[in-house]
FIPA-852989 format. One record per residue (C-alpha): x, z, y; residue in one letter. Coordinates in nm, 4 decimals, padded with zeros to 6 digits. Each point is the difference from the previous one (the first is absolute). Layout:
BEGIN
PT         px         pz         py   res
PT          X          Z          Y     a
...
END
This chain:
BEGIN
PT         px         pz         py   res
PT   -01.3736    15.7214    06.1627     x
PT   -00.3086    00.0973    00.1782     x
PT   -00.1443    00.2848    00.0367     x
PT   -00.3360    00.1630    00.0963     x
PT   -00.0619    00.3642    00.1695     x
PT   -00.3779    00.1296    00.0325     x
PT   -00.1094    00.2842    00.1606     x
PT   -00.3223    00.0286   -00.1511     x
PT   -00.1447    00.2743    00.2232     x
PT    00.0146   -00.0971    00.3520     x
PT   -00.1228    00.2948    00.2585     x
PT    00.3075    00.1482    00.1275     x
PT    00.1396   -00.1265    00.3852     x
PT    00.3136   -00.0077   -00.1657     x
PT    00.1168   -00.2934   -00.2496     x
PT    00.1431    00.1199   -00.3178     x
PT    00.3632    00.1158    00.0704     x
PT    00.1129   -00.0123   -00.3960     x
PT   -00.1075   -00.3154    00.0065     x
PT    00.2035   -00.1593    00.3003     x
PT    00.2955    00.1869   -00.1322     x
PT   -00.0542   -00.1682   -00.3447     x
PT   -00.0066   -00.3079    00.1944     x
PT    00.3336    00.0155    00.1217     x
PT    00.1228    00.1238   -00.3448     x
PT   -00.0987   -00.3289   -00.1586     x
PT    00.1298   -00.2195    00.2831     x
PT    00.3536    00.1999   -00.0296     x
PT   -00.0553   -00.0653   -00.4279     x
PT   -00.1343   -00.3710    00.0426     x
PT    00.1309   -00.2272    00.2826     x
PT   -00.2833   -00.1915   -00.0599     x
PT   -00.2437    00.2130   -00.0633     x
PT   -00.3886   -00.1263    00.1197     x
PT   -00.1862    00.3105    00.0926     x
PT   -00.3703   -00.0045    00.0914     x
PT   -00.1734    00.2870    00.1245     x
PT   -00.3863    00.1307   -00.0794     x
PT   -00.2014    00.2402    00.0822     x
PT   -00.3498   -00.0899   -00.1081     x
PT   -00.1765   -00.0337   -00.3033     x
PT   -00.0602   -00.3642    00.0155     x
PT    00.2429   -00.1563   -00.2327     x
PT   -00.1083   -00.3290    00.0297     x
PT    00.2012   -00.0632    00.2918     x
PT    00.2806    00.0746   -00.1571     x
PT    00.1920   -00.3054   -00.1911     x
PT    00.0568   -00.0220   -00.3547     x
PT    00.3776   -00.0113   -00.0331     x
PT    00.1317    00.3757   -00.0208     x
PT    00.3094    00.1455   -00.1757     x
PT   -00.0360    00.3674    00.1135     x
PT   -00.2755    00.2436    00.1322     x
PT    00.0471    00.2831    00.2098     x
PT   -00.3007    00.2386    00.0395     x
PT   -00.0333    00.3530    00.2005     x
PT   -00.2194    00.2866   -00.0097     x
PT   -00.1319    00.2535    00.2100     x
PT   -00.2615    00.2273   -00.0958     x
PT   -00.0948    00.1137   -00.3367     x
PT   -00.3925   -00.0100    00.0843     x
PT    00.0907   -00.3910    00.0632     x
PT    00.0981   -00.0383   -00.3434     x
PT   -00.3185   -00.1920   -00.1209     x
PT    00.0174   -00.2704    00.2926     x
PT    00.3880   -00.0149   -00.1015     x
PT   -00.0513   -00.0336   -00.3318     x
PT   -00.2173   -00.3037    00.0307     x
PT    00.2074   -00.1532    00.1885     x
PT    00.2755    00.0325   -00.2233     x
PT   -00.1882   -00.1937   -00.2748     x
PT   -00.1105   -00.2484    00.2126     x
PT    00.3440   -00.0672    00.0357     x
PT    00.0983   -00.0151   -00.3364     x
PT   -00.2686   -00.2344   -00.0822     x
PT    00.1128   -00.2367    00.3188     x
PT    00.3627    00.0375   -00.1063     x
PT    00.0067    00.0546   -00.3683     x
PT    00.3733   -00.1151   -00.0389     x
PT    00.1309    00.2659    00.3350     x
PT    00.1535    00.3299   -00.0306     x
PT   -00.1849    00.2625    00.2008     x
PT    00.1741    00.3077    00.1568     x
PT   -00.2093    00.2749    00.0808     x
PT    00.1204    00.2651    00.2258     x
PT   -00.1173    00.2897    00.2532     x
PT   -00.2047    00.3145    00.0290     x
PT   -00.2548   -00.0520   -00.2258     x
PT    00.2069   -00.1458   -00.2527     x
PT    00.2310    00.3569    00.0435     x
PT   -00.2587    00.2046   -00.0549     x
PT   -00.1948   -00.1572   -00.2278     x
PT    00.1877   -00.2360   -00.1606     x
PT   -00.2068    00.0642   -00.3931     x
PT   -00.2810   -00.1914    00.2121     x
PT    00.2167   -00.3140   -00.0245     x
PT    00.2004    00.0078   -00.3204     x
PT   -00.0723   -00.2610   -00.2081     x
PT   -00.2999   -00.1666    00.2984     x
PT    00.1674   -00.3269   -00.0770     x
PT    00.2825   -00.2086   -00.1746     x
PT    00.3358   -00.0487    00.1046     x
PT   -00.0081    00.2765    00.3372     x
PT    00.2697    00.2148    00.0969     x
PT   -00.0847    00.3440    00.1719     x
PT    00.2270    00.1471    00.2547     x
PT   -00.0277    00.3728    00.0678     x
PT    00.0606    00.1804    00.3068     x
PT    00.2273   -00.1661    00.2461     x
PT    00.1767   -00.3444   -00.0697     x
PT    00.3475    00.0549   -00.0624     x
PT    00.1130   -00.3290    00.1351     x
PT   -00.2185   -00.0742    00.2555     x
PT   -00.0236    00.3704    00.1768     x
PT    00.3558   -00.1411    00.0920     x
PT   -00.1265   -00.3056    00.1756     x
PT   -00.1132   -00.0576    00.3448     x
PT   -00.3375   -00.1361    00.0269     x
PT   -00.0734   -00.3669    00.0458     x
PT   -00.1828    00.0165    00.3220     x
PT   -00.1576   -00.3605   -00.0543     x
PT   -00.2173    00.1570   -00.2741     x
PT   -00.2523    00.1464    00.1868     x
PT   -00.2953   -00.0336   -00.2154     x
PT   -00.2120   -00.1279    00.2763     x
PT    00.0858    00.2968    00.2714     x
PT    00.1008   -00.0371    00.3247     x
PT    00.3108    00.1866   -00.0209     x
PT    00.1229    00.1896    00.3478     x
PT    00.2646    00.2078   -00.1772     x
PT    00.3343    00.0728   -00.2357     x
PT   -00.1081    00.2160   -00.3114     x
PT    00.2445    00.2948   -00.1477     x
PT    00.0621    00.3236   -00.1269     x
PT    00.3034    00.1537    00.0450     x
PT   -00.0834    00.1905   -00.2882     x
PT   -00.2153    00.0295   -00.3445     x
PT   -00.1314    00.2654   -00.1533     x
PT   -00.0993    00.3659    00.1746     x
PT    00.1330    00.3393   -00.0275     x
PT   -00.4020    00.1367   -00.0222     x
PT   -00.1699    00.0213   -00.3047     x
PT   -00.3421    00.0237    00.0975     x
PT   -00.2717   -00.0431   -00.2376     x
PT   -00.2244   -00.2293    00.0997     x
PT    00.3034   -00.2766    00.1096     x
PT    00.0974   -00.2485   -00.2942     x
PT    00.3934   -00.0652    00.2312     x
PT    00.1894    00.2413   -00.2415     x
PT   -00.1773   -00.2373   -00.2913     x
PT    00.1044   -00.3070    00.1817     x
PT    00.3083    00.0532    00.1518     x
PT    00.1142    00.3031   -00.0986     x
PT    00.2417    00.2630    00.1875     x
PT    00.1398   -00.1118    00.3370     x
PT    00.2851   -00.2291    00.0435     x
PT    00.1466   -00.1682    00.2394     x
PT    00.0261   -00.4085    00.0550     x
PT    00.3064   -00.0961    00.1342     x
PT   -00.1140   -00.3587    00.0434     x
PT   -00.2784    00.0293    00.2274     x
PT    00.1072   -00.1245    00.2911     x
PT   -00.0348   -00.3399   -00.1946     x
PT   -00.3461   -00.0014    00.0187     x
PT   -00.0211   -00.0311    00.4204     x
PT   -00.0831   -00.3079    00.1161     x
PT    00.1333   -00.1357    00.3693     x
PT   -00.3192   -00.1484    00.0111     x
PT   -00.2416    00.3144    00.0149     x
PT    00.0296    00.2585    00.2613     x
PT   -00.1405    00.2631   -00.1963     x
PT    00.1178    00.1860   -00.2958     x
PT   -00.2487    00.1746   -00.2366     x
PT    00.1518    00.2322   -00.2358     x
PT   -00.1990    00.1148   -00.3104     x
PT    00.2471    00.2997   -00.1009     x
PT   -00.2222    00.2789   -00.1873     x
PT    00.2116    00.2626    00.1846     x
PT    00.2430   -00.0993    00.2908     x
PT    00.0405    00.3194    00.1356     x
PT    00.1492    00.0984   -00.3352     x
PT    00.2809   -00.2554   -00.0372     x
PT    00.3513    00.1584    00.1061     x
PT    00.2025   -00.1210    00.2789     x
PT   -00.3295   -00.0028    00.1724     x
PT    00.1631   -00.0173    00.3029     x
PT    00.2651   -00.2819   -00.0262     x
PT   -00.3122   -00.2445   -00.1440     x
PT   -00.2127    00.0828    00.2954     x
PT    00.2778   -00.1683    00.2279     x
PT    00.0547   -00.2753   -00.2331     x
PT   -00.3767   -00.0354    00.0189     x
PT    00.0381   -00.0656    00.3838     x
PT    00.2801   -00.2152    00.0258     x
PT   -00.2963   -00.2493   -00.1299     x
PT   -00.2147    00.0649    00.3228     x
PT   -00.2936   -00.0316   -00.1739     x
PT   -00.3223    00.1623    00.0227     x
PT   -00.0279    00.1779   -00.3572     x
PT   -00.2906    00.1493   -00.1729     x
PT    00.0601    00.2476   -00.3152     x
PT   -00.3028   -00.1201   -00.1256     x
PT   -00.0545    00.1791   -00.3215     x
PT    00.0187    00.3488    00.2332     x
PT    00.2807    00.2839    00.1189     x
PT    00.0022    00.3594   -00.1797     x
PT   -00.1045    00.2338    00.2163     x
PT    00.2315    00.2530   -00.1507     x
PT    00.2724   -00.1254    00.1028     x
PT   -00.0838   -00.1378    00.3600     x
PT    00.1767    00.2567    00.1726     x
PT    00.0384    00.0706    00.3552     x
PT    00.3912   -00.1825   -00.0152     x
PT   -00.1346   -00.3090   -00.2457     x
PT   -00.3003   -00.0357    00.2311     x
PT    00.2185   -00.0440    00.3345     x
PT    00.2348   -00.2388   -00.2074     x
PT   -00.2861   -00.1939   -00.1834     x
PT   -00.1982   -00.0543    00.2998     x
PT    00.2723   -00.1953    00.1861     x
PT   -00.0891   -00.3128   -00.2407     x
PT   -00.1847   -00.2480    00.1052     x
PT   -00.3056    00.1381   -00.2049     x
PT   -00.3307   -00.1586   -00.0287     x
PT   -00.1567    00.2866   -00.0614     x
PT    00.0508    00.3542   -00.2217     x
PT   -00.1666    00.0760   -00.2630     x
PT   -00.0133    00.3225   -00.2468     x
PT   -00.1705    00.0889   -00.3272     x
PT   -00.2945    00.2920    00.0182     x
PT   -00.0806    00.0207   -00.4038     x
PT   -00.0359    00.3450   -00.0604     x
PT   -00.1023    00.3151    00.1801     x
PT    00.3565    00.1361   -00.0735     x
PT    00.1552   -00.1883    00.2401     x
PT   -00.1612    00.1025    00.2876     x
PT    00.2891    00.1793    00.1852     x
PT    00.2211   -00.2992   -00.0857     x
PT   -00.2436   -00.2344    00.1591     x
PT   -00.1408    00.2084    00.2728     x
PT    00.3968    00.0254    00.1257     x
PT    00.0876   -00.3674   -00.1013     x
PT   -00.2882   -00.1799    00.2760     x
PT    00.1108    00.2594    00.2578     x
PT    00.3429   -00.0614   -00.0727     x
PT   -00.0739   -00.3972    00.0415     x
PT   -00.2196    00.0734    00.2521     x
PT    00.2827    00.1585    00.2086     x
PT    00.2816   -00.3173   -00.0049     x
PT   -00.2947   -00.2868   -00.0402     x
PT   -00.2767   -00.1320    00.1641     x
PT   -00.1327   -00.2572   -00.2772     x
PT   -00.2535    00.0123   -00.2812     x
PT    00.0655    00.3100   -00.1941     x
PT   -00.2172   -00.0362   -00.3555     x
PT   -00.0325    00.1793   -00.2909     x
PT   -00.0973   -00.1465   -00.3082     x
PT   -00.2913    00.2389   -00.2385     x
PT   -00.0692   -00.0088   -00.3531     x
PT   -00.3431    00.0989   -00.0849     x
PT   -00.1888    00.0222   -00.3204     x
PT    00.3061    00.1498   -00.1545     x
PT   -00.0252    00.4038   -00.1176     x
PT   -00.1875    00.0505    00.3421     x
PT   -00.3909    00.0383    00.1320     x
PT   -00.1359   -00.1861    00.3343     x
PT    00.0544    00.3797    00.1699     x
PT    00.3485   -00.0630   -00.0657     x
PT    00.0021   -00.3363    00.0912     x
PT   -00.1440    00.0608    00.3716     x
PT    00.2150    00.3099    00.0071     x
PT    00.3137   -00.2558    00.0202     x
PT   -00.1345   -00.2917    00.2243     x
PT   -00.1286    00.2808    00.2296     x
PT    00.3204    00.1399    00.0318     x
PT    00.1801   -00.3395    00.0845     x
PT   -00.2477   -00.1080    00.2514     x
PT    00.0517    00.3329    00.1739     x
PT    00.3862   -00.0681    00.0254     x
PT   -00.0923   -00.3889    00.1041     x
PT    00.1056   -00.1251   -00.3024     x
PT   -00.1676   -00.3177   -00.1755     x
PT   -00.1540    00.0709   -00.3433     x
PT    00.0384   -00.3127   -00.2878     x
PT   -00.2206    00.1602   -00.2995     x
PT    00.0931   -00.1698   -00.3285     x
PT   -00.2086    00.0454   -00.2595     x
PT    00.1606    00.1566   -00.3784     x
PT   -00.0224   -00.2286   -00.2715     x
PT    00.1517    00.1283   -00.2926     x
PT    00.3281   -00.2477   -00.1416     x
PT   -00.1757   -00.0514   -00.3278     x
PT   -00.3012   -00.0927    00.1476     x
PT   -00.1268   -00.3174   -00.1287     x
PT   -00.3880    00.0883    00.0734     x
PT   -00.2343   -00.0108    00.2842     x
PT    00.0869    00.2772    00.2456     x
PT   -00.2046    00.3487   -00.1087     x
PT   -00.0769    00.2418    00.2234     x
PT    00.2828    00.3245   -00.0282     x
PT   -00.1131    00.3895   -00.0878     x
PT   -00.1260    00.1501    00.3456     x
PT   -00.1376   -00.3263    00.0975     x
PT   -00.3750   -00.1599    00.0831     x
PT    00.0212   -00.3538   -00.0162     x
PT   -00.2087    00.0136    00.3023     x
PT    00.3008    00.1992    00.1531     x
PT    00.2666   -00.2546   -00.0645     x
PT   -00.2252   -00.3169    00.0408     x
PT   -00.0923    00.1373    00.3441     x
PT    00.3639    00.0775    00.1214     x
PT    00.1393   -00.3154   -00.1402     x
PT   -00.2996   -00.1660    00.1866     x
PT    00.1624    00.1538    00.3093     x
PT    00.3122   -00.1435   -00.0318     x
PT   -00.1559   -00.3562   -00.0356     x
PT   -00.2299    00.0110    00.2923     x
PT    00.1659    00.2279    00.2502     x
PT    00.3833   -00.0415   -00.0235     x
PT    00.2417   -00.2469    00.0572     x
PT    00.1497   -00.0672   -00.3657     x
PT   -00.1281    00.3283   -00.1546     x
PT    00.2068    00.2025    00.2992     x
PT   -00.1607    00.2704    00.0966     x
PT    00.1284    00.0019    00.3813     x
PT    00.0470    00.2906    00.2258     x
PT   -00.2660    00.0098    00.2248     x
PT   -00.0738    00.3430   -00.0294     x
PT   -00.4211   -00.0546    00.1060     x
PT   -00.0543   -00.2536   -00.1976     x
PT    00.1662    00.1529   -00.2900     x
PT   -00.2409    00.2882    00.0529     x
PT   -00.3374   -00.2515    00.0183     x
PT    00.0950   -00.1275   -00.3307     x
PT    00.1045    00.2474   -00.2017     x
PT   -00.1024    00.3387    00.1609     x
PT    00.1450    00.3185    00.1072     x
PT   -00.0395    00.1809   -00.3305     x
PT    00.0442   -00.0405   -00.3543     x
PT   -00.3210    00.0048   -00.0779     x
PT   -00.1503   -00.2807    00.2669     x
PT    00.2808   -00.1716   -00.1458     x
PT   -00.1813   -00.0630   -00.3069     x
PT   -00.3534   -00.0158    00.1933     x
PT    00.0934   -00.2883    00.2124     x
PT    00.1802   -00.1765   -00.3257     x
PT   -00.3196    00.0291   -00.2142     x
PT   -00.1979   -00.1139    00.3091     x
PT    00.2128   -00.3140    00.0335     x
PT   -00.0650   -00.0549   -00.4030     x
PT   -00.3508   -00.0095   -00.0122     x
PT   -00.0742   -00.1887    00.3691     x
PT    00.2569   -00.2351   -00.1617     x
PT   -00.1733   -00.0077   -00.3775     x
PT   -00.3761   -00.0652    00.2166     x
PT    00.2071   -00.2441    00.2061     x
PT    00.0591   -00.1857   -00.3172     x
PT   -00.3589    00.0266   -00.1565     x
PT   -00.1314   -00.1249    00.3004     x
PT    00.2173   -00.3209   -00.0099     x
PT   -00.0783   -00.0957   -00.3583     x
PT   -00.3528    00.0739    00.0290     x
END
């Protein structure tokens, strides 16, 4: 049989994981299965012979682009069965019942593939430079502006992870939600370095539990960096004593990732990357986008749009990927001392971008 998989959204540095593991599935189902890979909208590269289609999704506010690209697919291959799984789908799955004829939604995780390593050969045009894994799924937070505990639900362990490292990377990225939480912490961090590989828990640490004893124990990874989660005021102590505790044992990048936009004002906002850059910290602000989002972005309660369009402006022009770095002067040039010239300097970046603009098109 042969079989298609399209990702139709194509922006993260990652290639679809769900999708690589589904590759394997079929290959372990069908001996000679013919899988092609796709991650554009232009379907006329794509040949006309196709048993079985395998879409993913990501964001809900992607769900028009997805959408049409699930119809164009159905007209292309009238005769195919579609399978439809992922984020969006999870959350939002009434936006896709009855789209199209003869499609098959999976919700939440794939029971057979989750068990599957992924086939590294599907790469969906990346350069690949590491193994992909979680050692776990699922989180033991609840917090309520994260769509994990919709997802994936409570944490669990997977006892089969170690199938997913390849001899051929020499990095290991994890994606668990919440490593520190998983039990037998300690016997997995020396499994982890039996690999000798330099490992990045990409999707962030929880600064509760980064003690003083985990820190020490953690730190003697190869790491390629640590990185910690700043989304609410709340967990200031936690932080504050999680990037000196890192700071103590390890003399990499130490990150934290911020939500903004979500229950908060900018005050609050600069309050938090202030308090990072202080401890020489790096700052990633992520914006909040709401999972049932399917509109164009609006501008949250105790925000200008002049605010937010100026800060995110900052993050274009001035940082390295949207990291705020740690350069304690320069943190101070662009976003102030204060509060309140934090929200001076972002409305001054706003409008000498906005007459920027009207100077160009006139």
């Amino acid at each position: 049989m042969k079989y298609l998989l399209i990702e139709p959204i194509n922006k993260s540095p990652y290639p679809p994981l769900g999708l690589m593991r589904i590759s394997t599935m079929l290959q372990r189902l069908d001996k000679d299965a013919i899988i092609t890979e796709h991650n554009n909208d232009d379907l006329s590269l794509l040949q006309q012979d196709i048993d079985e289609i395998y879409i993913t999704t990501l964001f809900t506010w992607e769900i028009p682009k997805v959408k049409s690209v699930i119809k164009d697919l159905r007209n292309k291959y009238p005769k195919s069965k579609i399978h439809i799984g992922g984020i969006a789908i999870t959350i939002a799955k009434e936006e896709f019942i009855d789209l199209i004829p003869n499609m098959e939604l999976h919700i939440g995780l794939h029971p057979v593939a989750e068990n599957m390593p992924p086939d590294y050969t599907k790469t969906f045009g990346r350069k690949l430079k590491t193994s992909l894994t979680s050692i776990t799924r699922g989180c033991v937070r609840n917090c309520p502006f994260c769509f994990v505990p919709t997802m994936e639900g409570k944490i669990c362990y997977r006892g089969n992870w170690e199938q997913d490292i390849s001899d051929k990377f020499s990095r290991i990225t994890f994606w668990d939600n919440n490593f520190l939480a998983i039990p037998k912490f300690e016997q997995l961090v020396e499994k982890i370095s039996t690999y000798n590989k330099i490992v990045d828990f990409n999707q962030g640490l929880d600064a509760a539990y980064f003690t003083d004893e985990r820190a020490k124990l953690l730190t003697s990874l190869r790491l390629d960096c640590l990185r910690f989660a700043f989304d609410l005021k709340e967990k200031e102590k936690y932080v504050v004593k999680a990037i000196n505790n890192a700071h103590k044992y390890y003399n990499g990048e130490v990150s934290c990732y911020v939500l903004y936009g979500f229950n908060d004002t900018p005050e609050q906002l600069y309050y938090r990357i202030n308090i990072l850059n202080e401890l020489g910290a790096f700052s990633y602000p992520m914006r909040y986008r709401s999972n049932l989002a399917v509109k164009k972005r609006i501008i949250p309660v105790g925000w200008s749009k002049e605010v937010m369009r100026g800060f995110e402006l900052t993050l274009h022009f001035y940082y390295r990927k949207g990291m705020i770095s740690a350069k304690r002067e320069a943190f101070i040039d662009i976003y102030g001392k204060t509060p309140e010239e934090f929200i001076k300097k972002m409305e001054d970046i706003y409008y000498y971008d906005l007459n920027l603009r009207k100077k160009q098109i006139g």
